[in-house]
Structures are given as C-alpha cells and as structure tokens.
N, CA and C atoms as a LAMMPS dump frame, in Angstrom:
ITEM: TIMESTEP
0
ITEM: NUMBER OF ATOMS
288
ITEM: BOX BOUNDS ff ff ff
-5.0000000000000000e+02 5.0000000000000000e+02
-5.0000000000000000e+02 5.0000000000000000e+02
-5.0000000000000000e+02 5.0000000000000000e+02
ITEM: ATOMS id mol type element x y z
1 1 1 N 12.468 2.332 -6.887
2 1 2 C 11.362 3.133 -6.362
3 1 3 C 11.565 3.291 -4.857
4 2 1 N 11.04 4.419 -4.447
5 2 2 C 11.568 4.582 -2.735
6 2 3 C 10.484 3.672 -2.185
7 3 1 N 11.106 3.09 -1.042
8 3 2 C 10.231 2.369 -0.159
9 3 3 C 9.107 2.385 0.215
10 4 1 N 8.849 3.66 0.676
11 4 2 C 7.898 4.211 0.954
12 4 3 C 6.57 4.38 0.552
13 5 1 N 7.359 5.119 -1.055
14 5 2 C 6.244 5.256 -2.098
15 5 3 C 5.495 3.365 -2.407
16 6 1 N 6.314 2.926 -2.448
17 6 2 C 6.074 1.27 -2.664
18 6 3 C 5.102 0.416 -2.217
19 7 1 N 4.942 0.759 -0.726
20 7 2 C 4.456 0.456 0.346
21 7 3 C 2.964 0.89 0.228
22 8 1 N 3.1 2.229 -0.258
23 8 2 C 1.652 2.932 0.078
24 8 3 C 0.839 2.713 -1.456
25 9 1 N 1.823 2.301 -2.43
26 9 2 C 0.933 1.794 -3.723
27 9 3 C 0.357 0.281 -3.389
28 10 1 N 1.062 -0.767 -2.92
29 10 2 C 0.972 -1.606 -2.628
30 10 3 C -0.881 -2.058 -1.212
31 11 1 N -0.643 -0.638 -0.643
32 11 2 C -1.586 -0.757 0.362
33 11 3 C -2.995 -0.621 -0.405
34 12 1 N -2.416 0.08 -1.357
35 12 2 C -3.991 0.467 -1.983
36 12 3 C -4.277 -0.751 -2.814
37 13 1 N -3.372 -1.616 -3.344
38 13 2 C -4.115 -2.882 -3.438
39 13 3 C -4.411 -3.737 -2.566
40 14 1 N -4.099 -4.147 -1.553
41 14 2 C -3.976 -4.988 -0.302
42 14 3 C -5.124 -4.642 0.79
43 15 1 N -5.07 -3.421 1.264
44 15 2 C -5.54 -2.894 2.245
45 15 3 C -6.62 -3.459 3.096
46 16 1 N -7.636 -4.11 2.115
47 16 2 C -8.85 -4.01 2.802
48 16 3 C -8.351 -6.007 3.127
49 17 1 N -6.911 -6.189 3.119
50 17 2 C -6.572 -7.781 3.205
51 17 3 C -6.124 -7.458 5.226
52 18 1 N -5.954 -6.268 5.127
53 18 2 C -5.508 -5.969 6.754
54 18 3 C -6.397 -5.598 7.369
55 19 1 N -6.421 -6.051 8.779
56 19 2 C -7.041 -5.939 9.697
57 19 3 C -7.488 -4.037 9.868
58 20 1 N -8.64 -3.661 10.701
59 20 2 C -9.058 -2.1 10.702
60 20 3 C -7.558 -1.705 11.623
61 21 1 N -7.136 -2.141 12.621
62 21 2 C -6.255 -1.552 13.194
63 21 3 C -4.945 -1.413 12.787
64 22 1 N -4.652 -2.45 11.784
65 22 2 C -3.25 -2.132 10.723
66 22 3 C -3.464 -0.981 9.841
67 23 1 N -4.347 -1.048 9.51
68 23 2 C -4.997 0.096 7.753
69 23 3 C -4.936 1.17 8.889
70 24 1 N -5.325 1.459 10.548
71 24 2 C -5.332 2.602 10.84
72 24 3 C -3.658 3.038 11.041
73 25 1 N -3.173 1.928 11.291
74 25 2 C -2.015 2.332 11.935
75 25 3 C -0.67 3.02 10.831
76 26 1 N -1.574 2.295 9.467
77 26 2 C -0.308 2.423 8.535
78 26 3 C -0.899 4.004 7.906
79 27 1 N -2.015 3.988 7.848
80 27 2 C -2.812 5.608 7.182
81 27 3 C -1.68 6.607 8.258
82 28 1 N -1.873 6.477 9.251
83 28 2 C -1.316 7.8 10.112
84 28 3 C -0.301 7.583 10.479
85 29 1 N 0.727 6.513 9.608
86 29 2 C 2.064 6.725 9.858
87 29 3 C 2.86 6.994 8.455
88 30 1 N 2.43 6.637 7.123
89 30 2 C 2.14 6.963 5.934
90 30 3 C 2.012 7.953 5.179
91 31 1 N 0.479 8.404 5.536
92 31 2 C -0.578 9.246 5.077
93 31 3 C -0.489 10.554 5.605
94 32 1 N -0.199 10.489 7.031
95 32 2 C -1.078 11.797 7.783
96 32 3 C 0.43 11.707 8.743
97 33 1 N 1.794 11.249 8.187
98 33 2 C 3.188 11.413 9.087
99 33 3 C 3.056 11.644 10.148
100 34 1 N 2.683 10.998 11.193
101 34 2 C 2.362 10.755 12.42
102 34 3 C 3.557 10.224 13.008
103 35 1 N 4.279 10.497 13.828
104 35 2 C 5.297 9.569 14.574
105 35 3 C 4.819 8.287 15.09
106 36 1 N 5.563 7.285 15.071
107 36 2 C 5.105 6.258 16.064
108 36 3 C 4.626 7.028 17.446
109 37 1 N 5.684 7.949 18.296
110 37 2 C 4.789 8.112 19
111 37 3 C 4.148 8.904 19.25
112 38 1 N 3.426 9.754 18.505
113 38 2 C 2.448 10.44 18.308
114 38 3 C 1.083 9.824 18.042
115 39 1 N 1.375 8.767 17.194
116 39 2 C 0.396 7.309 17.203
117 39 3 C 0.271 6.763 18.753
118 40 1 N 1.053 6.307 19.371
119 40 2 C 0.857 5.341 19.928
120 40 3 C -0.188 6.068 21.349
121 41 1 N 0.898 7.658 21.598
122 41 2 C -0.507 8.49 22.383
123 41 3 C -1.674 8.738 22.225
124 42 1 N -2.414 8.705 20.472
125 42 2 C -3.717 9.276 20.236
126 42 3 C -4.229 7.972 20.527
127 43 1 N -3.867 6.333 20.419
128 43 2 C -4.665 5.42 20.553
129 43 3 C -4.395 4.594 22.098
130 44 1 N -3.222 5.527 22.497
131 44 2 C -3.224 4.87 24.238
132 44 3 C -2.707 3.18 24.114
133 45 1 N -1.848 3.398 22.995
134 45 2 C -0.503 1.751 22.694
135 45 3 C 1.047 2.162 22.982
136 46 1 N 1.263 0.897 22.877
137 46 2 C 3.042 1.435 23.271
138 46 3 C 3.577 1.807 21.826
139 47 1 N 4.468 2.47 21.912
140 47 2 C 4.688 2.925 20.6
141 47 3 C 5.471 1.491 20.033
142 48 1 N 5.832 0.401 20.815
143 48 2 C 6.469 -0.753 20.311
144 48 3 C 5.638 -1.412 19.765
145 49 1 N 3.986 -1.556 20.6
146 49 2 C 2.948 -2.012 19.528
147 49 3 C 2.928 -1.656 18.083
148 50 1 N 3.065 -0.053 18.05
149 50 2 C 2.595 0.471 16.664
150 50 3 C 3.993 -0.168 16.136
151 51 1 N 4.677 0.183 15.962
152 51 2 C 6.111 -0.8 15.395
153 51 3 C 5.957 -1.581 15.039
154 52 1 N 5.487 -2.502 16.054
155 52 2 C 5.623 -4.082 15.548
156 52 3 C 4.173 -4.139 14.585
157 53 1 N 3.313 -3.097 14.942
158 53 2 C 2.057 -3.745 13.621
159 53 3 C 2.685 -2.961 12.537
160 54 1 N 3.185 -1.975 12.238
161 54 2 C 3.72 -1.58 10.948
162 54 3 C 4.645 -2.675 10.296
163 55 1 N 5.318 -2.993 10.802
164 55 2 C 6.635 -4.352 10.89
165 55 3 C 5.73 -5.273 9.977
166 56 1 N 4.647 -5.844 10.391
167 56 2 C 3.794 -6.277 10.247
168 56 3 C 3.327 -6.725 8.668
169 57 1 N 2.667 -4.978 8.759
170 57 2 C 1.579 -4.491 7.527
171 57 3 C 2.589 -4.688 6.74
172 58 1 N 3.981 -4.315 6.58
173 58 2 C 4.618 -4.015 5.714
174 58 3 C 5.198 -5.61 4.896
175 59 1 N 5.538 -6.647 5.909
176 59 2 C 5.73 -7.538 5.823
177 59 3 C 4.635 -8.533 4.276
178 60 1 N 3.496 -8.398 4.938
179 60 2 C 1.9 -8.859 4.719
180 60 3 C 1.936 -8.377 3.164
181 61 1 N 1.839 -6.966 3.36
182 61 2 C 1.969 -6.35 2.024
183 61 3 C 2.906 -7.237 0.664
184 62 1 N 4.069 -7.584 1.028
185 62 2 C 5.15 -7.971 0.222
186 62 3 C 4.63 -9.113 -0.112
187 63 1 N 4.194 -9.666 0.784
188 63 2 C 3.533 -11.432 0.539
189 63 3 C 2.506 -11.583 -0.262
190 64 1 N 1.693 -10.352 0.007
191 64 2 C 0.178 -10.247 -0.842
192 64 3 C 0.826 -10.072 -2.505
193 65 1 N 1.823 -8.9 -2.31
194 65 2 C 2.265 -8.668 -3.965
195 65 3 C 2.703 -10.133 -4.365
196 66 1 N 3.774 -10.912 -3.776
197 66 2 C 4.56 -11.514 -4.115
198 66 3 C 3.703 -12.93 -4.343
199 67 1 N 2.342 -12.91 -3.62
200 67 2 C 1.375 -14.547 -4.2
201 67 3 C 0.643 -13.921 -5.435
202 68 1 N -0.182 -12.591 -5.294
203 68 2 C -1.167 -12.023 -6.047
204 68 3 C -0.665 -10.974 -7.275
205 69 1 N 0.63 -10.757 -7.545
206 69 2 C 1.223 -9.947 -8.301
207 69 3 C 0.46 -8.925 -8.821
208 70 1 N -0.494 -7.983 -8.491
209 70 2 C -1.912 -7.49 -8.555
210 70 3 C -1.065 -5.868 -9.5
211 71 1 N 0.197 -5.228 -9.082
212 71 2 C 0.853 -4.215 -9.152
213 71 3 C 2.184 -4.857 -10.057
214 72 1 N 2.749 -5.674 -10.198
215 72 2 C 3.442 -6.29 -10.793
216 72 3 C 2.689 -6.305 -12.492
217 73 1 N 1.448 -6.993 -12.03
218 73 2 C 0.792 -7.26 -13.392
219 73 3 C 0.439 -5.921 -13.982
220 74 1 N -0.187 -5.052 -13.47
221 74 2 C -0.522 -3.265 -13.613
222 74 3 C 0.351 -2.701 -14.324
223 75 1 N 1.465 -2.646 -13.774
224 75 2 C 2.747 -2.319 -14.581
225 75 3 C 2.756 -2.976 -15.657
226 76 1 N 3.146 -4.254 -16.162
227 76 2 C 3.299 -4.836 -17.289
228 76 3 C 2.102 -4.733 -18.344
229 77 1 N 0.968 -4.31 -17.621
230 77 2 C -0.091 -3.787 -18.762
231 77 3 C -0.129 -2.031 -19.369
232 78 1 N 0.664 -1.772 -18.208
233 78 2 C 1.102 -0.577 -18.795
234 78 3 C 2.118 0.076 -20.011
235 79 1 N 2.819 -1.205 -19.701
236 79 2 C 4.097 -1.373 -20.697
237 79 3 C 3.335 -1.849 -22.089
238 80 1 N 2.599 -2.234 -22.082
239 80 2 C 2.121 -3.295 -22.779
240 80 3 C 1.121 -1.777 -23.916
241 81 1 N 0.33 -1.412 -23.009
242 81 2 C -0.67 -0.586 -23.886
243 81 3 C -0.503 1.1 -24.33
244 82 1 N 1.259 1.307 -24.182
245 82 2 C 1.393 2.281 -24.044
246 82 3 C 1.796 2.501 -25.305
247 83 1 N 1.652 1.98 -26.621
248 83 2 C 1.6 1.915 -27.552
249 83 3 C 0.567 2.106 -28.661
250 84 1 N -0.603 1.707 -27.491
251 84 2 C -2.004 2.023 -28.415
252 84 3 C -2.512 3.042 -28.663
253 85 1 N -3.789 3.26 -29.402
254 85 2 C -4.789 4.692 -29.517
255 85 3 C -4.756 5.036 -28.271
256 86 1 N -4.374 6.716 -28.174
257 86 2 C -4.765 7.014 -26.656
258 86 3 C -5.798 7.127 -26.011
259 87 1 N -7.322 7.052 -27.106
260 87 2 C -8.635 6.423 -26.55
261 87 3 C -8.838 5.243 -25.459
262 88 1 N -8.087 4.023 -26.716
263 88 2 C -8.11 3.004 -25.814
264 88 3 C -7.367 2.855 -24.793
265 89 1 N -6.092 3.546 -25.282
266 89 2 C -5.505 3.773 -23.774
267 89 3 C -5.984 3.789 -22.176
268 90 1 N -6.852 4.963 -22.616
269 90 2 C -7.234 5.962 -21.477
270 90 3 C -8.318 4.665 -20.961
271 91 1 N -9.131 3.827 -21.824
272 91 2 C -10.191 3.255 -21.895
273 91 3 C -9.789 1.873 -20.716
274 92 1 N -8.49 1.491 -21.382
275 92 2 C -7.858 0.205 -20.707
276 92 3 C -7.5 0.964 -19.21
277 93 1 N -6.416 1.829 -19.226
278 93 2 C -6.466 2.322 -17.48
279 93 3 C -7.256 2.449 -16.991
280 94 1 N -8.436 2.934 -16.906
281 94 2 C -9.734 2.743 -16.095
282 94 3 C -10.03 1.954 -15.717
283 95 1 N -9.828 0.739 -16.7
284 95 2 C -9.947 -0.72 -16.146
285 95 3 C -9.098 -1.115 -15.108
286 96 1 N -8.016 -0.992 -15.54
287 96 2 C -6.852 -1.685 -14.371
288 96 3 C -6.525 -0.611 -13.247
C-alpha cells in the first residue's frame, strides 16, 4: 500500500491520540497538499518545525497501530465477513 495512503488511514484511527497542532499540521500536508513551506508561512514556524512534527505524527501513528492494531484488526474482519449475507455484511461494516 503507498505510504501515504497508509498514513492518512491510520490518522483516522489515531488522530484525536495527537496533539491539535500535529492533526493541523498533518491535515494540510496530507489533506489540503500544502508544502512544508507553505505550512510553515500560514502558521509563522520554521518549515524544520513542520518537518520535525510530521516526522513525528508519522512516527506516533506506527506505534499507535503497532500497540492497538485498531486497522490491522479491520482488515482481518474484513477478510473474515466477506463471505457472509451481504445484509449482514453491510450490517457488520457499519460497525467496524
């Protein structure tokens, strides 16, 4: 899977585990392709700040998957129920 994409599935489980100024920093470098320094001018940081907190988020992220397997497990329930009525299917993804 590309990195990228990885990162930003991963955030949406994690996210609210990072600080407001990481979640901003990673949305508009992510989300809204912002350069570092295009970031680092709208919030008046060095663009080495924004670096090193992406460095960071990204880091954090891996650790969160890798104690809480939250996307790890998602997947394997996917594998798992993709066999059933597509009622319950549909019924079980909602859940997870």
């Amino acid at each position: 899977m590309e990195e990228q994409v990885y990162l930003t599935i991963l955030y949406n489980y994690y996210q609210k585990l990072l600080t407001d100024k990481q979640q901003i920093y990673f949305e508009e470098y992510y989300f809204n392709n912002l350069s570092l320094a295009e970031i680092s001018d709208k919030y008046n940081v060095s663009r080495n700040a924004i670096h090193k907190q992406l460095k960071e988020v990204e880091i954090k992220l891996r650790e969160y998957e890798k104690k809480l397997n939250l996307y790890d497990n998602y997947l394997k329930i996917k594998e798992l129920i993709k066999n059933l009525d597509e009622n319950l299917q549909e019924r079980i993804e909602r859940l997870i």
